[in-house]
C-alpha positions in Angstrom: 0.0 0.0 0.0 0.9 3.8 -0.8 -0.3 6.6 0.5 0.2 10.3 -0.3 -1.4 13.9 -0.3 -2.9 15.8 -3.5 -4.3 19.4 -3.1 -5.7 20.8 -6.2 -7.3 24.6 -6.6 -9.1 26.1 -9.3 -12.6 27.1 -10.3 -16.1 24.9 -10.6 -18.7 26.7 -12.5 -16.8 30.0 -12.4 -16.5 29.4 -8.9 -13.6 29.1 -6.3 -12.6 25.4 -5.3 -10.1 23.1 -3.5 -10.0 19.9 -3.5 -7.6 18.2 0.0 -7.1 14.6 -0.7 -5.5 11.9 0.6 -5.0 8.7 -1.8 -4.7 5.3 -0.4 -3.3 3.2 -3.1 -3.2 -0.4 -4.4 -5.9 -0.9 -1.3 -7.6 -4.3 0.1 -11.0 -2.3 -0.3 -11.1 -1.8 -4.3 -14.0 -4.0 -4.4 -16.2 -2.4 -7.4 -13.7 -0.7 -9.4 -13.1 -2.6 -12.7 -16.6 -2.4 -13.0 -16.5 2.1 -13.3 -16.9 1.9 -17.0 -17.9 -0.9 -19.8 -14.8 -0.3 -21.8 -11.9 0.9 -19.8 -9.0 -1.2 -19.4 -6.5 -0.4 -15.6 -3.0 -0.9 -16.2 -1.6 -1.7 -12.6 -2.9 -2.2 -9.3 -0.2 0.2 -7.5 -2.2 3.1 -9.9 -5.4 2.2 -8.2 -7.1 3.2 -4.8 -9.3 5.3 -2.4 -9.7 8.4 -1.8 -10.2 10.2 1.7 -10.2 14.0 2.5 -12.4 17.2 1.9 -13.6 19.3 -0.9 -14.2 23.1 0.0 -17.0 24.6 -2.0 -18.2 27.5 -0.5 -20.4 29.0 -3.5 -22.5 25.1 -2.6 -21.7 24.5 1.0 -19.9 26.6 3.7 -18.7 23.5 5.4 -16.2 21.3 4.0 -18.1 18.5 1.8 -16.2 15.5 3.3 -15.0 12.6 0.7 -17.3 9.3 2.1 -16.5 7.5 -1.1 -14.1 8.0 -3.0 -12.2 6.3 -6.2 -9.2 6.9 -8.1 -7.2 5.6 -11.3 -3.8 6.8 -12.3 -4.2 4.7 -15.5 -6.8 4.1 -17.8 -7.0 3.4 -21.1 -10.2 4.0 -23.0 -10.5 1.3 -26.0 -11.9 3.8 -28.0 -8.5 5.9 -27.7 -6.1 3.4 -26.7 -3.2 6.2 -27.2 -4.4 8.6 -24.5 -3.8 8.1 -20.9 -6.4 9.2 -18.4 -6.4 9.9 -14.5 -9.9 9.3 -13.4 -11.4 10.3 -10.1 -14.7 9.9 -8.9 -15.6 11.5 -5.9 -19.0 10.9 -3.6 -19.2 14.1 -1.1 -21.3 15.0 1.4 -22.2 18.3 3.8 -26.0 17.7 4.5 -26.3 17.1 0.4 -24.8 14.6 -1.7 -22.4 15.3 -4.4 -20.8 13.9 -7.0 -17.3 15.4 -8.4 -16.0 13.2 -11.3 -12.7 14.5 -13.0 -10.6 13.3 -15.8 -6.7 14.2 -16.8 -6.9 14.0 -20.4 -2.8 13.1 -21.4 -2.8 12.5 -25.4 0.7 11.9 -27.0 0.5 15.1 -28.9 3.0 17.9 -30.5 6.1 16.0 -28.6 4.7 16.8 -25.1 4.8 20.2 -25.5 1.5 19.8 -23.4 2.4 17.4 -20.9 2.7 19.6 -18.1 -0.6 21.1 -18.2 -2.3 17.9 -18.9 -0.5 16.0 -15.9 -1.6 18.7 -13.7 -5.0 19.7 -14.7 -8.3 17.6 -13.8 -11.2 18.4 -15.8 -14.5 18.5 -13.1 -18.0 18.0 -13.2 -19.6 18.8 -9.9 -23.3 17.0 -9.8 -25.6 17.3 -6.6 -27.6 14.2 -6.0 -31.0 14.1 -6.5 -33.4 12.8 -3.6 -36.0 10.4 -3.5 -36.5 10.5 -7.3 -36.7 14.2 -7.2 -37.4 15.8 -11.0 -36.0 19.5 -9.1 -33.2 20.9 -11.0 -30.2 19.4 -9.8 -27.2 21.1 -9.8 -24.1 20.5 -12.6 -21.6 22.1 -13.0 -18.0 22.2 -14.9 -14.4 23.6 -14.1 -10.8 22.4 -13.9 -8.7 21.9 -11.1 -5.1 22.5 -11.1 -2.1 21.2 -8.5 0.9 23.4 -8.8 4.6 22.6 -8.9 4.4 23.0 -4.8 2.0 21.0 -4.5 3.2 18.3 -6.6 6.3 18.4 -4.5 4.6 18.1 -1.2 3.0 15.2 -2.5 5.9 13.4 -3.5 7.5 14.5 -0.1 4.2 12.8 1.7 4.3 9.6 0.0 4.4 7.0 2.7 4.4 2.9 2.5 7.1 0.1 1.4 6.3 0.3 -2.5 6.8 3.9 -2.9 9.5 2.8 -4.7 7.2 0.7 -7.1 4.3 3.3 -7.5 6.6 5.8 -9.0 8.1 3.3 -11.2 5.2 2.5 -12.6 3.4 6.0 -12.8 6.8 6.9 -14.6 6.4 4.4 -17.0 3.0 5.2 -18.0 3.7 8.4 -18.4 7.0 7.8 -20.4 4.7 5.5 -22.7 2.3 7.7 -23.5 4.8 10.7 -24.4 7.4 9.1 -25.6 7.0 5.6 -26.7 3.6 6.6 -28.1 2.2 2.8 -28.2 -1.3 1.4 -27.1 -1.4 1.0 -23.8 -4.2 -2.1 -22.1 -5.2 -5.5 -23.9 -8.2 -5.7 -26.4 -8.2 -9.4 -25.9 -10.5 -9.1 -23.6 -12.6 -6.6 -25.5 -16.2 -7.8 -26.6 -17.6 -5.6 -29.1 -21.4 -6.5 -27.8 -20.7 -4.6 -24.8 -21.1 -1.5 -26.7 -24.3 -2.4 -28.3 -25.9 -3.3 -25.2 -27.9 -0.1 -25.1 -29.6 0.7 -28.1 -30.0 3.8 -29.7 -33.8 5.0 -29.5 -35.7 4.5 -33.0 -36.3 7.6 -35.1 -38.6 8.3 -37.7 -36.9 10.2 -41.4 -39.3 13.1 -42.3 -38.9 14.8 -45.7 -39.9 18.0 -46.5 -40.5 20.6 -48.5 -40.0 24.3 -48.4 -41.5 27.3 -49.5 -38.9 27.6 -52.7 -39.1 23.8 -53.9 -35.9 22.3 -52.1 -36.3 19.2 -50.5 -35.0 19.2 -46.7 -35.1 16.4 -44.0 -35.8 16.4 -39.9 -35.4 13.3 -38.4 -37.7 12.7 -34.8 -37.6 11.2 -31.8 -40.4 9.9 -29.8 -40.3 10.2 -26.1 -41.8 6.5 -25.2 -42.2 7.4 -21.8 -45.5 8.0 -19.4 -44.9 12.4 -20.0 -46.6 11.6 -23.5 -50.1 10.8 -21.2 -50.1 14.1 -19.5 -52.3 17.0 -20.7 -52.3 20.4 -21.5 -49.2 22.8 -19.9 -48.1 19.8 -17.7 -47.2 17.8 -21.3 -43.5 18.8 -22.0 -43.3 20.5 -25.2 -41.6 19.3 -28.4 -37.9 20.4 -29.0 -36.3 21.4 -32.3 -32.7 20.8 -32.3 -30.2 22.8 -35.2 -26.4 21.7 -35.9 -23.6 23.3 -36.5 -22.6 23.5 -40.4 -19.6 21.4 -39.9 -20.3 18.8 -37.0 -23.0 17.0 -35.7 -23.5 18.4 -32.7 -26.4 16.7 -30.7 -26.9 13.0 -32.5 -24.0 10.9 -31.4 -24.9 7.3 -31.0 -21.4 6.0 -30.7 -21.0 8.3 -27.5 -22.4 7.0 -23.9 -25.0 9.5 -23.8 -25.7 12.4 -26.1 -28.0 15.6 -25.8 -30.9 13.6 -27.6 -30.8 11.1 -25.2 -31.2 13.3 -22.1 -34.1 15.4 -23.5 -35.6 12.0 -24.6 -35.1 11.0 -20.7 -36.7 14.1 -19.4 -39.6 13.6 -21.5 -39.2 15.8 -24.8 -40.5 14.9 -28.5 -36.8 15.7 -29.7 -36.6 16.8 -33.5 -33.0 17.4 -35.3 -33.0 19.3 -38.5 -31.0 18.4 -41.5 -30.8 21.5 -43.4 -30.0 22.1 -46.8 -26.1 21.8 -45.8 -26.3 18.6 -44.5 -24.8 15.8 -46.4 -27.7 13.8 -46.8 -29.4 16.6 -48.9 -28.2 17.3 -52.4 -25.4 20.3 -53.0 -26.6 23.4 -54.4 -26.0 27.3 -54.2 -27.5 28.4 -50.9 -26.8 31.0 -47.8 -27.6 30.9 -44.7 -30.6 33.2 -45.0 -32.1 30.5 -46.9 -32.0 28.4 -44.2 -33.7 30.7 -42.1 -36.4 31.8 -44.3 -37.1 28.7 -45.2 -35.5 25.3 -43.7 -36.2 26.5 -40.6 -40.2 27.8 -40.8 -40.3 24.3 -42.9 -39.5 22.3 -40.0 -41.5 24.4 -37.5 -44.9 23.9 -40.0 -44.3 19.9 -40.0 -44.3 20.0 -36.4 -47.3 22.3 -35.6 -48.9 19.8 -38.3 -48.8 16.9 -36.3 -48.8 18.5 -33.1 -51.4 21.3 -33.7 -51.4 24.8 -33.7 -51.4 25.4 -29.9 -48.0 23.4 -29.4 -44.9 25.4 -28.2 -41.4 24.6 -29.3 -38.4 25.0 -27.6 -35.5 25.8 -30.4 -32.1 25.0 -29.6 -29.4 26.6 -31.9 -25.5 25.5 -32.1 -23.1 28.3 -33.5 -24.6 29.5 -37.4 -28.2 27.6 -36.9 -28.6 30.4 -34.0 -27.6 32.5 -36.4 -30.5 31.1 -39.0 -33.0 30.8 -36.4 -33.0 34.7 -35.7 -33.2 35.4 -39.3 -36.5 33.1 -39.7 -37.8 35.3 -36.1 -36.8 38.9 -36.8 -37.4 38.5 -40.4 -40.7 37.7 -39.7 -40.3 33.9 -41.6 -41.5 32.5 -38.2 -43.5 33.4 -35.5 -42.5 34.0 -31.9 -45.9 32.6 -30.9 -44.9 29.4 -31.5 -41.5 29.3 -29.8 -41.3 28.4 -26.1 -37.8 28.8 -25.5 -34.9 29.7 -27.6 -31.4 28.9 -26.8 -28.0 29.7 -29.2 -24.6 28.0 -28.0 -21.4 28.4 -29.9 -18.9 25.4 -27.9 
């Protein structure tokens, strides 16, 4: 067993946080943790272990959210990118409320390690309250990064404690020199099944085509929500959501990703609908701007959803980086009405 000290500072949601923890390494009470993920492979049990401490928080809790479970991974290989090297920590606190903090340092084998500093000392943070009792409230989540500085990182080395210290380093050395240098896989895929990744199926969707207002031919493709929210009536029914890419990435419909925004909407209820513009690669080339999209992709795939909805139905828009763009030329140019838009939201990351 090993057994040192990591603090880490930085900002959660915009907002001040440090992180005081104590690892216990290649512990007898690692019960449960080859089973954190479906396809990640640990590299050695010295990398592995428990995590004690505190988290201070104050924008969530003025008292320290103590660490009552705690998990950590110096090494893990996703089979998906068997080149990178990840740290994973996975933190259960509590202060009154339960939270979750799950981090990840992200080490690719990039640009000659030119990054490997700041990737070695940076954990990327989701902070997530727990929900109670099957609550539907709106849970906190929040992202930030953590940091540990070149102090720090000394101090830890300076606290490691236990008979294989001498091991532990060897082998966090190596993993590191690995990934950096010898730039090889790193884990086994013998053991890899590639059912396990089609265990959970992506929900069914139905193809519509359409057309608009100047002849062109456009698609949306829609999601049914299959569960009980499609009973309720009236305002407690949640309402239909329109969802509008990028130009160059699919932004929202990622079935070979663990979860995607489609899913979670579909989870909380929503009718999703994705549009597939005139830009998309399904749809034919042709000359086009991306005022045409607003004037008419856009009021196009509005119309086939008040059609099957009716005309009292609200529809939240969600717009990523020139589709917000497009979906305020369709509004203030007066190609589609405000009346029928329940919520609009533009991102641009």
């Amino acid at each position: 067993m090993v057994m040192f000290k990591e603090t880490m500072r930085g900002y959660v949601g915009g907002m001040p946080c440090t992180a005081y923890l104590k690892m216990k390494m290649n512990s007898q009470e690692q019960k449960g943790l080859s089973e954190w993920k479906s396809c990640i492979s640990n590299c050695y049990p010295f990398l592995r272990g428990k995590v004690g401490g505190y988290v201070e928080f104050k924008a969530t809790e003025k008292d320290k959210l103590h660490i009552i479970d705690g998990k950590v991974s110096l090494c893990e290989v996703d089979y998906r990118t068997p080149y990178t090297h990840y740290m994973h920590y996975h933190l259960l606190l509590a202060a009154g409320s339960r939270y979750i903090l799950e981090g990840k340092k992200i080490m690719n084998p990039y640009l000659f390690a030119l990054c490997a500093w700041r990737e070695m000392t940076t954990l990327h943070v989701t902070f997530k309250k727990v929900a109670e009792n099957n609550s539907r409230e709106d849970m906190m989540h929040l992202k930030g990064e953590l940091n540990i500085s070149m102090i720090e990182l000394l101090k830890s080395f300076i606290s490691l404690r236990g008979n294989n210290r001498g091991r532990f380093i060897c082998h966090l050395s190596y993993t590191l020199y690995r990934t950096y240098f010898l730039q090889i896989p790193q884990g086994s895929h013998k053991d890899f099944t590639p059912s396990d990744l089609y265990l959970k199926f992506y929900p069914s969707s139905t193809l519509h085509e359409i057309k608009t207002e100047d002849g062109f031919i456009i698609s949306c493709r829609q999601w049914k929500c299959n569960q009980n929210f499609s009973k309720l009536e009236g305002p407690k029914q949640p309402y239909p959501i329109l969802l509008l890419n990028g130009c160059s990435t699919e932004s929202y419909w990622l079935p070979t990703e663990p979860n995607d925004l489609i899913r979670t909407l579909l989870e909380e209820g929503h009718e999703v609908w994705l549009l597939q513009p005139r830009l998309h690669p399904l749809n034919p080339s042709n000359n086009f701007t991306i005022k045409d999209i607003g004037r008419f992709d856009v009021p196009a795939a509005t119309n086939r959803i008040l059609e099957l909805h009716g005309k009292h139905v609200k529809i939240h828009v969600v717009g990523h980086c020139v589709e917000g763009l497009a979906i305020h030329v369709a509004l203030i140019g007066g190609h589609l009405s405000a009346t029928h838009i329940a919520s609009l939201s533009c991102t641009n990351s």
